[in-house]
C-alpha positions as CSV (number, residue, x, y, z in Angstrom):
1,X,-16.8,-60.9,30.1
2,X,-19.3,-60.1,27.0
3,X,-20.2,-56.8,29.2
4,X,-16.5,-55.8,29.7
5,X,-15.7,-56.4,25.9
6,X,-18.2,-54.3,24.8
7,X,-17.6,-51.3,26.9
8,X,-13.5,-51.7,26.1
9,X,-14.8,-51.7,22.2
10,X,-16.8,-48.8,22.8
11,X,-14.3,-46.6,24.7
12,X,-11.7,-47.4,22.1
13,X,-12.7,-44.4,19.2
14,X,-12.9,-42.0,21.8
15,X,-9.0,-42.3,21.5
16,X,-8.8,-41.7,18.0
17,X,-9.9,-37.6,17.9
18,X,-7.3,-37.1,20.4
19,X,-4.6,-38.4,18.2
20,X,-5.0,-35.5,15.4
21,X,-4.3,-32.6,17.6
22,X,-1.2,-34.0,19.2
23,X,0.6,-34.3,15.9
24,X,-0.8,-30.7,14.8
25,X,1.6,-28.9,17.1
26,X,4.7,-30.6,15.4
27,X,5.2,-29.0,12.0
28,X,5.2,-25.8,14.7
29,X,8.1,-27.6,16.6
30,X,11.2,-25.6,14.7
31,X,9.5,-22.0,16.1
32,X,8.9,-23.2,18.8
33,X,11.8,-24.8,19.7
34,X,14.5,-21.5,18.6
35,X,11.6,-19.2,17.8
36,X,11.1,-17.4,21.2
37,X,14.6,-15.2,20.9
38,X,12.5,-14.6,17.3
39,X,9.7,-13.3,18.6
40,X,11.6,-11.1,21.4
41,X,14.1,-10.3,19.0
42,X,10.9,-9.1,16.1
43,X,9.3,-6.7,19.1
44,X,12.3,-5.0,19.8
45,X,13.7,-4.3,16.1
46,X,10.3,-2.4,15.4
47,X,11.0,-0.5,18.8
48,X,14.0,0.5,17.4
49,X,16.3,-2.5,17.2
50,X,16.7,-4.5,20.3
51,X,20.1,-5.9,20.7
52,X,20.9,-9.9,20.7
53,X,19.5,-10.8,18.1
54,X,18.8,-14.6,17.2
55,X,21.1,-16.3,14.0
56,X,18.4,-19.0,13.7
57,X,16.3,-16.8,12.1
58,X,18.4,-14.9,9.3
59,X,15.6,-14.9,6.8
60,X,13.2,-13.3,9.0
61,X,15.5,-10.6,10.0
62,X,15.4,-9.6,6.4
63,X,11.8,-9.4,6.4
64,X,11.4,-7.7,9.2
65,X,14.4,-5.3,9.3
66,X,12.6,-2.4,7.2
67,X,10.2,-2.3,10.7
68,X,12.9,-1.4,12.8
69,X,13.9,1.8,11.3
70,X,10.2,2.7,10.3
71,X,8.2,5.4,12.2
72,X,4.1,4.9,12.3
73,X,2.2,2.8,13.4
74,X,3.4,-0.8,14.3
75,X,0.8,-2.6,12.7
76,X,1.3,-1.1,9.1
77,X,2.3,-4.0,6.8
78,X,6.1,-3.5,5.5
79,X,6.9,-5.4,2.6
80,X,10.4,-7.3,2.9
81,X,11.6,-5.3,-0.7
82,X,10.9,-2.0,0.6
83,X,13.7,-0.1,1.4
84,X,15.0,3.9,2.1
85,X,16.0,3.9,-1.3
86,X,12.6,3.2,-3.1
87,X,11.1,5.8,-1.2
88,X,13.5,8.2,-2.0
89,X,12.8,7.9,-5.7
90,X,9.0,8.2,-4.4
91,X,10.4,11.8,-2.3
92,X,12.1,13.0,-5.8
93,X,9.3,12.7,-7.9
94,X,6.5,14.0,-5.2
95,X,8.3,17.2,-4.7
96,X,9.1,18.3,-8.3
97,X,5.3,17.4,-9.1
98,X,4.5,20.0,-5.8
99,X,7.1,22.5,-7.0
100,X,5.7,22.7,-11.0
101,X,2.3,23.1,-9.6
102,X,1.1,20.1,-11.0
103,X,0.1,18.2,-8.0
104,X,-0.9,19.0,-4.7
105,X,-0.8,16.7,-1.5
106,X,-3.3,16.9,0.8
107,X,-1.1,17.6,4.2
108,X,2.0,18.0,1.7
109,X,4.2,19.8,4.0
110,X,3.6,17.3,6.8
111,X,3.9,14.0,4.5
112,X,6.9,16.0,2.8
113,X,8.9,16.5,5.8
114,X,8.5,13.4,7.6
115,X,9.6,11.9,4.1
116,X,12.3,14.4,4.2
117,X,13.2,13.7,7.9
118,X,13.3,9.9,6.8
119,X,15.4,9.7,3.8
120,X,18.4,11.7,6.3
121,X,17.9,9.2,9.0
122,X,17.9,6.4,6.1
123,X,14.9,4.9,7.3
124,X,11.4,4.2,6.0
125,X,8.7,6.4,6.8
126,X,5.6,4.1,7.2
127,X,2.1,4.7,6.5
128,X,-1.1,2.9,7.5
129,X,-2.7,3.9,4.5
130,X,-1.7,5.8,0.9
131,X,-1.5,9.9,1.2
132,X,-3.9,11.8,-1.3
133,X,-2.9,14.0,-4.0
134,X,-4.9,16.1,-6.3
135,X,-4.3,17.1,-9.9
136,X,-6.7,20.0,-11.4
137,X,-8.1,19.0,-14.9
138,X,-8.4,22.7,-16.6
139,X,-10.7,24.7,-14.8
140,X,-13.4,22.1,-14.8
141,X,-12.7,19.4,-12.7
142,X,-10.3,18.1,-10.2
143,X,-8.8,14.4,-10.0
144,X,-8.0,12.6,-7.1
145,X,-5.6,9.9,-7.0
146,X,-3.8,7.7,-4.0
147,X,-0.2,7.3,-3.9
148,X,0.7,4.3,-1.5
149,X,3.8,4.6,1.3
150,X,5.8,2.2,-1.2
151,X,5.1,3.5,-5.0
152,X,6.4,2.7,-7.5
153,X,6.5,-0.9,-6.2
154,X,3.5,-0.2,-5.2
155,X,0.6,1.2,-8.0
156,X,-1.1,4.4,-7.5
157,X,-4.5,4.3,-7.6
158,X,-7.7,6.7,-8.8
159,X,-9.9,8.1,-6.1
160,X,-12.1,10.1,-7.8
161,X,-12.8,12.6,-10.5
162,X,-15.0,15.9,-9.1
163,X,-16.4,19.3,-10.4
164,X,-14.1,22.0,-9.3
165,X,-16.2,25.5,-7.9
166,X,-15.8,26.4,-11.3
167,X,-19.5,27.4,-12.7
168,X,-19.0,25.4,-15.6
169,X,-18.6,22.1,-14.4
170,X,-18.9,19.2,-16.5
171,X,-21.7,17.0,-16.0
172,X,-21.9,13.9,-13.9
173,X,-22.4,11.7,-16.2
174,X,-19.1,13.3,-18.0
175,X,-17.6,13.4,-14.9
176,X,-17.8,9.0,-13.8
177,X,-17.2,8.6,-17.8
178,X,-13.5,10.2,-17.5
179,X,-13.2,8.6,-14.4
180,X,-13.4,5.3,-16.1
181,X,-10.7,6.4,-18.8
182,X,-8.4,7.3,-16.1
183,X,-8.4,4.0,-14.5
184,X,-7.6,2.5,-17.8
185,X,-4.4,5.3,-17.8
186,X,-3.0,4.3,-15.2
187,X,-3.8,0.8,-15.9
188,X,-1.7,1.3,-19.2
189,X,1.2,2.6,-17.6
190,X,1.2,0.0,-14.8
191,X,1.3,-2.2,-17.7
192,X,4.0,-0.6,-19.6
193,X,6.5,-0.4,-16.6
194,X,6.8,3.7,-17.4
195,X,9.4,5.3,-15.5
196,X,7.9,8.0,-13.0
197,X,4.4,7.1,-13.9
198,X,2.7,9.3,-11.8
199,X,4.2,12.0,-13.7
200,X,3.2,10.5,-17.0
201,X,-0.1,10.3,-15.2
202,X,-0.3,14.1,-14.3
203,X,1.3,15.2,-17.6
204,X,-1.7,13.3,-19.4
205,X,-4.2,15.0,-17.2
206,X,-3.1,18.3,-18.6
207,X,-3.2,17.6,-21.7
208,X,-4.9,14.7,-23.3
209,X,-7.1,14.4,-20.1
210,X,-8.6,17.7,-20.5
211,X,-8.9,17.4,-24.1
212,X,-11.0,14.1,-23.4
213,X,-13.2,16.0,-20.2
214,X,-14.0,18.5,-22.8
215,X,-15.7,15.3,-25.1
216,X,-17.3,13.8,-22.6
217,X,-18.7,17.3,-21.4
218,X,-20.2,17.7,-24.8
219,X,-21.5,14.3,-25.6
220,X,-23.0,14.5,-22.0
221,X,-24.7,17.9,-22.9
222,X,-26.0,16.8,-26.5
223,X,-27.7,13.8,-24.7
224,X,-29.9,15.8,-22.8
C-alpha cells in the first residue's frame, strides 16, 4: 500500500506540464474556429481578389485589401493606410522633380511607368524595398537619398553623400560632415510636417546645401 502511494504521488506532477499547453491553443480558438475562409480568402485577394470572401473578418479585409490590387512581390509589407491615392501624390512630386532636372531616379523610366501604369489601374504599385534618387550638389558632389514605395507616410531617407568625377572634389572629411547636416535636414522637415518635403529637400541642396559643401570644403582644406 505504502509502495502504491508513493508511485501514485510521484506520477501525479507529471500531469501538471501537460495542462499549460492545452489551454494555450484557446485564446487561438476565434481564428481557428471562422478563420480558415480568412486565410483562403487573404491568398486569393493578393492573387488578385478571390471571390467569397469571409464577413467574419471585416477588419482584416481592410488591412489586407491594398495587397490585392498591388503588383510585386507578395511578401512586401503593405501598410493598412496606404492607398492609390498617397502614391499618387508620391507620382506628382517624383515626376516634376525628374522634369526640372533636379532629381534623377535611378531606373526612373521603369519605376515611373509602373507608377504610371498603377495610378490608371487605381492600384498600389509595391516595392520590396525604397527606389534611389540622386540629387547633384554643384559640381562637386552628388547626394543620394531613398524614397520609400509609401512616402510621404513614409520618410525619405539619406544614402549617402559622394565626390562627383568633378576634379575638384571636396574632401572626405567634408564630404561625411555634410552628410551629417543632411540627415539633420530632413530630420527637420520630418519634424515640421513640410508639404512635399522631398522637394524642400532638393531645393535646399541647391542652394543652402551647396553653400554649406563649399564651408566644409574649406575648413577641411585649412586643417590640413
Amino acid at each position: 500500500m505504502a509502495a502504491a502511494a508513493a508511485i501514485a504521488a510521484a506520477a501525479r506532477p507529471k500531469f501538471a506540464p501537460r495542462a499549460r499547453p492545452a489551454q494555450e491553443p484557446r485564446p487561438r480558438a476565434p481564428d481557428d474556429c471562422g478563420g480558415g475562409g480568412d486565410r483562403g480568402g487573404e491568398g486569393g485577394s493578393r492573387g488578385g481578389g478571390g471571390g467569397g470572401g469571409s464577413r467574419s473578418s471585416a477588419s482584416r479585409a481592410d488591412i489586407e485589401e491594398p495587397a490585392a490590387v498591388a503588383s510585386g512581390s507578395g511578401e512586401a509589407w503593405v501598410p493598412p493606410w496606404a492607398t492609390p491615392e498617397l502614391q499618387a501624390s508620391q507620382f506628382l512630386e517624383l515626376s516634376r522633380l525628374v522634369a526640372e532636372g533636379l532629381l534623377h531616379i535611378l531606373g526612373a523610366e521603369d519605376y515611373l511607368t509602373a507608377l504610371r501604369d498603377s495610378q490608371a489601374r487605381e492600384e498600389l504599385l509595391v516595392r520590396e524595398g525604397p527606389v534611389t534618387c540622386e540629387v547633384q550638389i554643384g559640381d562637386a558632389a552628388v547626394a543620394q537619398l531613398a524614397v520609400p514605395p509609401f512616402y510621404p507616410m513614409q520618410p525619405a531617407t539619406v544614402v549617402q553623400v559622394r565626390a562627383s568625377a568633378a576634379a575638384d572634389a571636396p574632401p572626405n572629411q567634408a564630404l561625411r560632415s555634410f552628410e551629417r547636416e543632411l540627415r539633420q535636414e530632413v530630420s527637420r522637415l520630418e519634424e515640421a510636417q513640410e508639404a512635399d518635403r522631398l522637394t524642400a529637400l532638393v531645393r535646399w541642396l541647391a542652394s543652402d546645401g551647396i553653400i554649406r559643401l563649399t564651408v566644409l570644403a574649406a575648413e577641411a582644406e585649412a586643417a590640413r
